[in-house]
C-alpha positions in Angstrom: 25.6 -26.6 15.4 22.5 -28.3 15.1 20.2 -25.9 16.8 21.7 -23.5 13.9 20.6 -25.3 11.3 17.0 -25.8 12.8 16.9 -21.7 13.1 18.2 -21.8 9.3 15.8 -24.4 8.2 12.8 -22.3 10.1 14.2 -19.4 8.3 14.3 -20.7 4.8 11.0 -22.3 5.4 9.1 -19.4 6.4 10.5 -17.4 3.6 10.6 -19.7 0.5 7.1 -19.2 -0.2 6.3 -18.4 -3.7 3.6 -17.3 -6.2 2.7 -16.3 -9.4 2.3 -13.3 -10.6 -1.2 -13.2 -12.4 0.0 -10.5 -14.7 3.1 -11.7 -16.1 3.3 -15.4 -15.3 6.5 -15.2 -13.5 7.2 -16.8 -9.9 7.6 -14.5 -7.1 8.5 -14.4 -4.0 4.9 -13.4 -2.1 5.2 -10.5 0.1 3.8 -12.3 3.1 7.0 -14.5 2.5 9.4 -12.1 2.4 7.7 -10.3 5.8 7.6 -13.9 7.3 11.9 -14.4 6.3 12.4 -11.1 7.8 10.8 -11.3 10.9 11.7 -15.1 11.8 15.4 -13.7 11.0 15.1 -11.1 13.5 13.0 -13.2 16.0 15.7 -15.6 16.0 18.1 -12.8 17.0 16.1 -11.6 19.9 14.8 -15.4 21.0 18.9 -15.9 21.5 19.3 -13.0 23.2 17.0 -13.0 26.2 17.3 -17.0 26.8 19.8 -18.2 29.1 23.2 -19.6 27.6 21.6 -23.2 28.4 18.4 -22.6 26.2 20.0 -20.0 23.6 19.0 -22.5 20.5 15.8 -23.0 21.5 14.7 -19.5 21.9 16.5 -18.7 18.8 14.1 -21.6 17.0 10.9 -20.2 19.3 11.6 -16.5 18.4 12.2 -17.3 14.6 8.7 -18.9 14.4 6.9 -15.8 16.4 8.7 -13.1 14.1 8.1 -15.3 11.4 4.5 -15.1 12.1 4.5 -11.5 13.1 6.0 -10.7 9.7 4.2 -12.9 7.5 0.6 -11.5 9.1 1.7 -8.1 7.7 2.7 -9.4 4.6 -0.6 -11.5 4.2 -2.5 -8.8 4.7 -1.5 -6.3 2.2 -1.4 -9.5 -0.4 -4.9 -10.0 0.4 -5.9 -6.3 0.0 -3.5 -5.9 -3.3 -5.2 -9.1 -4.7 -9.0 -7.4 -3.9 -8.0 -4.0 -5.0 -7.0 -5.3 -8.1 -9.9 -7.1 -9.0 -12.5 -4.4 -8.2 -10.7 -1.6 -10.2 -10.1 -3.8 -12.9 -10.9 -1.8 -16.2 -11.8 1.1 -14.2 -8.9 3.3 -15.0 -7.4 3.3 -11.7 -3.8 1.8 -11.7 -2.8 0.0 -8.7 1.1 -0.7 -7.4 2.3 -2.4 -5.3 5.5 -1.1 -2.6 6.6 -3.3 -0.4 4.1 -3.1 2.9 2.3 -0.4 0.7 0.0 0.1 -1.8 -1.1 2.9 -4.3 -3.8 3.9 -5.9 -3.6 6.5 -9.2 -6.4 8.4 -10.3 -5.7 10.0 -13.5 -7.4 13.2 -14.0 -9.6 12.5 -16.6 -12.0 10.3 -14.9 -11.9 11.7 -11.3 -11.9 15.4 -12.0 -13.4 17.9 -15.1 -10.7 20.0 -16.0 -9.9 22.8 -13.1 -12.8 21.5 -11.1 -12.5 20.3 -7.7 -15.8 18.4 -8.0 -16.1 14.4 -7.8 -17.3 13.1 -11.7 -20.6 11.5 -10.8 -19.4 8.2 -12.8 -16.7 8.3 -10.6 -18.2 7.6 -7.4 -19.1 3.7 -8.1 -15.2 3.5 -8.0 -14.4 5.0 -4.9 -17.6 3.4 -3.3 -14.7 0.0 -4.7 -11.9 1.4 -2.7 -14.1 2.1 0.3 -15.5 -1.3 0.4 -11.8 -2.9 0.6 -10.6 -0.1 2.9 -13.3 -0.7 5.6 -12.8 -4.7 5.3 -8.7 -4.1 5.6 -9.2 -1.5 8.6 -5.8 -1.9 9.9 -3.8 0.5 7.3 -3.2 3.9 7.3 -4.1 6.2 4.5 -2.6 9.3 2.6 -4.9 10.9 -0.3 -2.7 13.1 -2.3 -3.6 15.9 -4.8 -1.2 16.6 -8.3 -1.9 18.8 -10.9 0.0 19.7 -14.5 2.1 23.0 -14.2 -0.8 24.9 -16.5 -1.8 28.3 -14.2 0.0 29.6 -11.1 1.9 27.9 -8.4 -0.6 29.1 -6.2 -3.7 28.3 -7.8 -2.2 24.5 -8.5 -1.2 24.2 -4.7 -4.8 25.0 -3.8 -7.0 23.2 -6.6 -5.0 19.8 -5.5 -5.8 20.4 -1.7 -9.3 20.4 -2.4 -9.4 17.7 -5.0 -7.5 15.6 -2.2 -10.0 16.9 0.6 -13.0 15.9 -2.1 -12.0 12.4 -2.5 -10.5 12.0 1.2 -14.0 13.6 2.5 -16.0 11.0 0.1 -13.8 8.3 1.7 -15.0 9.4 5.6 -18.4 9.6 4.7 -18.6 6.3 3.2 -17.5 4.6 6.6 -13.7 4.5 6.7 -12.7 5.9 10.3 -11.2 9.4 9.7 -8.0 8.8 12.4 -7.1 7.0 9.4 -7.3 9.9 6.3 -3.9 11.8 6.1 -5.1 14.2 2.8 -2.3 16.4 1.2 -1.7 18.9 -1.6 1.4 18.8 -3.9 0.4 21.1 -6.9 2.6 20.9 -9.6 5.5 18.9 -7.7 6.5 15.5 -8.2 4.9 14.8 -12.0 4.9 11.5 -13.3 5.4 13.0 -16.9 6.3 15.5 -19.2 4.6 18.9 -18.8 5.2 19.9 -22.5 2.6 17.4 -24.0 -0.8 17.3 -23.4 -0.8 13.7 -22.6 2.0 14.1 -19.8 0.5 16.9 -18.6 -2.8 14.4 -17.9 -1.1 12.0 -16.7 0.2 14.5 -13.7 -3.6 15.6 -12.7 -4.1 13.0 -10.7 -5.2 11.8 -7.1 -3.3 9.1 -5.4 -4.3 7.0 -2.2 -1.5 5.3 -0.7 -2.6 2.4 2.0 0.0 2.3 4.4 0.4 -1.2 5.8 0.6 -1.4 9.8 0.7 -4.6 12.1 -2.7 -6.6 12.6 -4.2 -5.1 16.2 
């Protein structure tokens, strides 16, 4: 009974971990907590189950704090990047959120793009050169660049003119030093707005380039 409550305590230590949320105030739960409560949970679980009947509450205890660990790392690491990202785009435009192990990066339209142009704005570059500087020091992510347009024109032509806004952007990315094994790029067209096509403030809203950083285990 005892050795269940020190796997309990472990658990409820590694995961009660809080902060505050610069934005609103508000106490959270950090994500490095919540990875750290999760993987000392399921640690725990494994720890029993390869020690020997004899040991089973120790290796419960020793595989919460690995997992814990394990989890937390992840965690810690996308925190780190979020809180980064965050303050080198600040007032640039570019809204960042925040998804569990994953973050995003939207790029309306208006400051990445002239209108049905697949060429970079010049004043634009200064922010991506602020992605690339957090991407290269946070090297252990994955990364999708993904293309959106408003439904204005052909299905076709919209298809096309986000695959090579996403190719521009996941290109500039490449050349400025993050490792291409890394760059999934991807056209959606008119799919999957974020807004209402029949105003010309929704239909801005959907020309846009995202960059989601996929979170992966520290190598």
């Amino acid at each position: 009974m005892k050795k269940i409550i020190g796997v309990g305590a472990v658990v409820c230590l590694l995961s009660a971990c809080t902060t505050l949320d610069p934005y609103s105030g508000d106490e959270k739960v950090s994500n490095t907590a919540k990875g750290s409560g999760i993987g000392a949970a399921a640690g725990a679980v494994l720890g029993a189950a390869v020690s020997s009947k004899k040991d089973r509450g120790k290796g419960a205890v020793i595989g919460a704090l690995v997992g814990g660990a394990v989890g937390g790392g992840i965690g810690y690491n996308m925190d780190q990047q979020e809180a980064l990202l965050r303050q080198e785009l600040q007032n640039t435009g570019v809204q960042v959120e925040r998804i569990g192990d994953s973050i995003r990066l939207i790029m309306p339209g208006n400051i990445t793009f002239a209108l049905n142009s697949d060429q970079i704005a010049q004043n634009f570059y200064p922010v991506l050169d602020s992605v690339v500087k957090v991407l290269v020091k946070f090297n252990n992510t994955e990364l999708t660049v993904d293309g959106f347009t408003d439904s204005s024109g052909s299905f076709e032509y919209n298809q096309k003119l986000s695959e090579r806004r996403a190719s521009q952007v996941g290109g500039y990315l490449v050349a400025s030093g993050v490792e291409q094994l890394r760059v999934n790029i991807r056209g959606f067209g008119e799919r999957y707005p974020i807004a209402s096509n029949d105003t010309a403030s929704g239909r801005a809203a959907n020309r846009r380039v995202e960059i989601n950083i996929i979170g992966q285990r520290p190598k």
